[in-house]
Short mmCIF file of the C-alpha atoms (twelve columns), coordinates in Angstrom:
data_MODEL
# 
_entry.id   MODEL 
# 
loop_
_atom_site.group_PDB 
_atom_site.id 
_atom_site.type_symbol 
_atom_site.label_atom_id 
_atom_site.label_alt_id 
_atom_site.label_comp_id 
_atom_site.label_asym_id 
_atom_site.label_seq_id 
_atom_site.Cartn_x 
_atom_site.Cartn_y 
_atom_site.Cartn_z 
_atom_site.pdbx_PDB_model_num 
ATOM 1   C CA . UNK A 1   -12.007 -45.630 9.952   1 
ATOM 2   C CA . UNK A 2   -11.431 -42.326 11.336  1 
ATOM 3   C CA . UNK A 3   -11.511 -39.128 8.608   1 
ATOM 4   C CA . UNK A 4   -8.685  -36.937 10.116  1 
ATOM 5   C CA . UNK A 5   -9.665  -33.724 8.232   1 
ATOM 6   C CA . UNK A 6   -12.887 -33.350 10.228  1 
ATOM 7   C CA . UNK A 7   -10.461 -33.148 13.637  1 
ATOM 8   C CA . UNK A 8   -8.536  -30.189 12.227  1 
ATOM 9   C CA . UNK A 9   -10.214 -26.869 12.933  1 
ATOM 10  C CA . UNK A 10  -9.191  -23.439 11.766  1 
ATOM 11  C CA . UNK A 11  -9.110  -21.166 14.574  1 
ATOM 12  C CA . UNK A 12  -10.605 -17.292 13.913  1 
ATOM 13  C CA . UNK A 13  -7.959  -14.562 15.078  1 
ATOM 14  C CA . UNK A 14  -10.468 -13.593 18.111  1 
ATOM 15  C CA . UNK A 15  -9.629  -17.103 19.373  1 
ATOM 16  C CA . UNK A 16  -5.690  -17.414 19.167  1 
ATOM 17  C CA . UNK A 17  -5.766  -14.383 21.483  1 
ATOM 18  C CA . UNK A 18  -4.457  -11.673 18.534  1 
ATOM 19  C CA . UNK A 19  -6.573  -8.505  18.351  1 
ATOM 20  C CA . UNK A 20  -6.124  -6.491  15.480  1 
ATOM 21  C CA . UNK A 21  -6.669  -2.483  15.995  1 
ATOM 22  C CA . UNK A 22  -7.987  -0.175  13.411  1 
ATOM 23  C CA . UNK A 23  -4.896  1.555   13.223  1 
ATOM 24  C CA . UNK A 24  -3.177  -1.675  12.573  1 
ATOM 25  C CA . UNK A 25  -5.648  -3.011  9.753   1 
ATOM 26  C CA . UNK A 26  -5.282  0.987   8.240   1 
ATOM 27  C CA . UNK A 27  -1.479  0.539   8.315   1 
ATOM 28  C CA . UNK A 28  -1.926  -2.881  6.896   1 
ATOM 29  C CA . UNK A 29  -3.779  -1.629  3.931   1 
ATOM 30  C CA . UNK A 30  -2.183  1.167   2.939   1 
ATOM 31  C CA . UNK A 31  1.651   -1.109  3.381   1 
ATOM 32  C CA . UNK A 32  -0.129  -3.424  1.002   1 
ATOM 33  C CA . UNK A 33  -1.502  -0.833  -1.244  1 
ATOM 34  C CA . UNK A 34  1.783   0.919   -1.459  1 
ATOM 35  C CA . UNK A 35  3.280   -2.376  -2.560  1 
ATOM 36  C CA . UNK A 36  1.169   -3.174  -5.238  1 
ATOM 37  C CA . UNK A 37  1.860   0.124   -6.760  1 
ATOM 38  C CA . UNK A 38  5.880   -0.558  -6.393  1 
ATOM 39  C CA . UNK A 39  5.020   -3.501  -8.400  1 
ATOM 40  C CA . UNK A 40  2.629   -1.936  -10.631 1 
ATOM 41  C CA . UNK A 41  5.807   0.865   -11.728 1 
ATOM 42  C CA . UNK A 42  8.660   -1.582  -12.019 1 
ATOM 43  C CA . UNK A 43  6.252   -3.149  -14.160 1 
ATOM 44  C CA . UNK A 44  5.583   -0.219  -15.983 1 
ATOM 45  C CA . UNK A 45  8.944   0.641   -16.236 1 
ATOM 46  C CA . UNK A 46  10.366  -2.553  -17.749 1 
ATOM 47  C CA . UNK A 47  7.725   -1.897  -20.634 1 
ATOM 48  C CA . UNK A 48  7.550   1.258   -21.394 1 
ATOM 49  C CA . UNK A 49  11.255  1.636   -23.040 1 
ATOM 50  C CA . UNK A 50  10.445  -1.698  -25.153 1 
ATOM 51  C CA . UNK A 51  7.435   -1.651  -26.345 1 
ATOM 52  C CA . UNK A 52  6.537   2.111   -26.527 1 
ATOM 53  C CA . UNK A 53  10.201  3.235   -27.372 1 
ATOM 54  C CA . UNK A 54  9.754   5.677   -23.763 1 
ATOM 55  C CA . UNK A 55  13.318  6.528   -22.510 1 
ATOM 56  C CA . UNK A 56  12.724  9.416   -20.171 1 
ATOM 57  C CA . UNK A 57  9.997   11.452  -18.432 1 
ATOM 58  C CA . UNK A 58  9.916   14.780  -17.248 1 
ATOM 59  C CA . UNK A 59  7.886   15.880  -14.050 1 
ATOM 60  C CA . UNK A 60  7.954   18.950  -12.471 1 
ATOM 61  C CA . UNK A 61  10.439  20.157  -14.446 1 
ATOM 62  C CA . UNK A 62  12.893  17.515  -13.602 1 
ATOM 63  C CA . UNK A 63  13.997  14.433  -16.233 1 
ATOM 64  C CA . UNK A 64  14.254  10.886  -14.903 1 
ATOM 65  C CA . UNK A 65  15.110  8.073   -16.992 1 
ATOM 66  C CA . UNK A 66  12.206  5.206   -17.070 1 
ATOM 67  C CA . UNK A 67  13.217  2.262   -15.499 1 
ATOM 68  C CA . UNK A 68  11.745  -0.802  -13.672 1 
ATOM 69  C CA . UNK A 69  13.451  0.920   -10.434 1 
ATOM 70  C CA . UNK A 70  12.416  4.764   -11.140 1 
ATOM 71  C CA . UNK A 71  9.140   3.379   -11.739 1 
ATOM 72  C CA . UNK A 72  8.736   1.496   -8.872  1 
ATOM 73  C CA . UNK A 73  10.295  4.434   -6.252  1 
ATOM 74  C CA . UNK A 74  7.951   6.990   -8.293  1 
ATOM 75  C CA . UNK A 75  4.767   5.260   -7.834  1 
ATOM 76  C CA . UNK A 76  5.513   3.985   -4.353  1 
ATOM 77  C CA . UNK A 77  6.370   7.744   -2.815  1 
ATOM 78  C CA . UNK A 78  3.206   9.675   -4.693  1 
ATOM 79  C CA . UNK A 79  0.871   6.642   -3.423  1 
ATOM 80  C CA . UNK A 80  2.729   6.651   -0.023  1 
ATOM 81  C CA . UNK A 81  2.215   10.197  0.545   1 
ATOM 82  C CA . UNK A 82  -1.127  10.980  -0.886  1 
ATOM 83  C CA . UNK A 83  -2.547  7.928   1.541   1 
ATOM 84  C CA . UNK A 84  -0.768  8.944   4.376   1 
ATOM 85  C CA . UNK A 85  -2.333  12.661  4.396   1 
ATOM 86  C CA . UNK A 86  -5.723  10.940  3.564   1 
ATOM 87  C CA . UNK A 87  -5.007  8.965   7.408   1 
ATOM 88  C CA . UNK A 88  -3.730  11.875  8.907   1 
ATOM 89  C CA . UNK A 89  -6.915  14.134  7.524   1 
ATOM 90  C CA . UNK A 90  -8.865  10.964  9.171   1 
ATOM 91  C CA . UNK A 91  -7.365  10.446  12.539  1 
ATOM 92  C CA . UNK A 92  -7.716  14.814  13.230  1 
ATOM 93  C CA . UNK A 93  -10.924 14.859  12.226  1 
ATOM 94  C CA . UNK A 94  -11.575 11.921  14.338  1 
ATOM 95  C CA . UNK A 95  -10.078 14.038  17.233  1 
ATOM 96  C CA . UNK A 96  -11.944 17.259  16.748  1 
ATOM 97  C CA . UNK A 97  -15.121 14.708  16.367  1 
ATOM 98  C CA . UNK A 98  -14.305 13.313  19.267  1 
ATOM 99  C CA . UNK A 99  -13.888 16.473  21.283  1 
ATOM 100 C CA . UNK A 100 -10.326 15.709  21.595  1 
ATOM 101 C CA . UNK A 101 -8.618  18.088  19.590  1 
ATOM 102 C CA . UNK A 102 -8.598  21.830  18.234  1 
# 
């Protein structure tokens, strides 16, 4: 009697001939990252109005009205842009270290 698990082997990504980049894996990350935090203020604004009797917000002057869908744009564009100047701060200082850039 042959155990049919042992013949099954999972391959790493090196060997099905994918390479994954560093920009790819930063992109990754940050995609991810970016969803979680969409989540994270849909979340917060299906709660907020129930439980702590929250029906608007003003930032910067401007009012928006809490819901799962505010909350979820809101968190997802401040997230999105303060980690995309974090890459871009990254990749030209990675140029000027590299002697690339100036």
């Amino acid at each position: 009697m042959t155990d049919d698990r042992s013949e099954t082997t999972t391959e790493p990504v090196a060997a099905t001939g994918r390479t994954v980049t560093g920009r790819t894996l930063v992109l990754a990350t940050v995609g991810t990252i970016v969803l979680v935090t969409a989540v994270f203020g849909a979340v917060l604004g299906f709660l907020l109005p129930r439980h702590a009797a929250l029906e608007s917000v003003t930032v910067n002057g401007a009012t928006v009205v809490v819901s799962p869908i505010t909350g979820s744009v809101y968190g997802a564009v401040t997230i999105g842009c303060i980690l995309m100047a974090l890459v871009a701060v990254v990749m030209v200082a990675s140029r000027v270290g590299n002697g690339n850039g100036g």
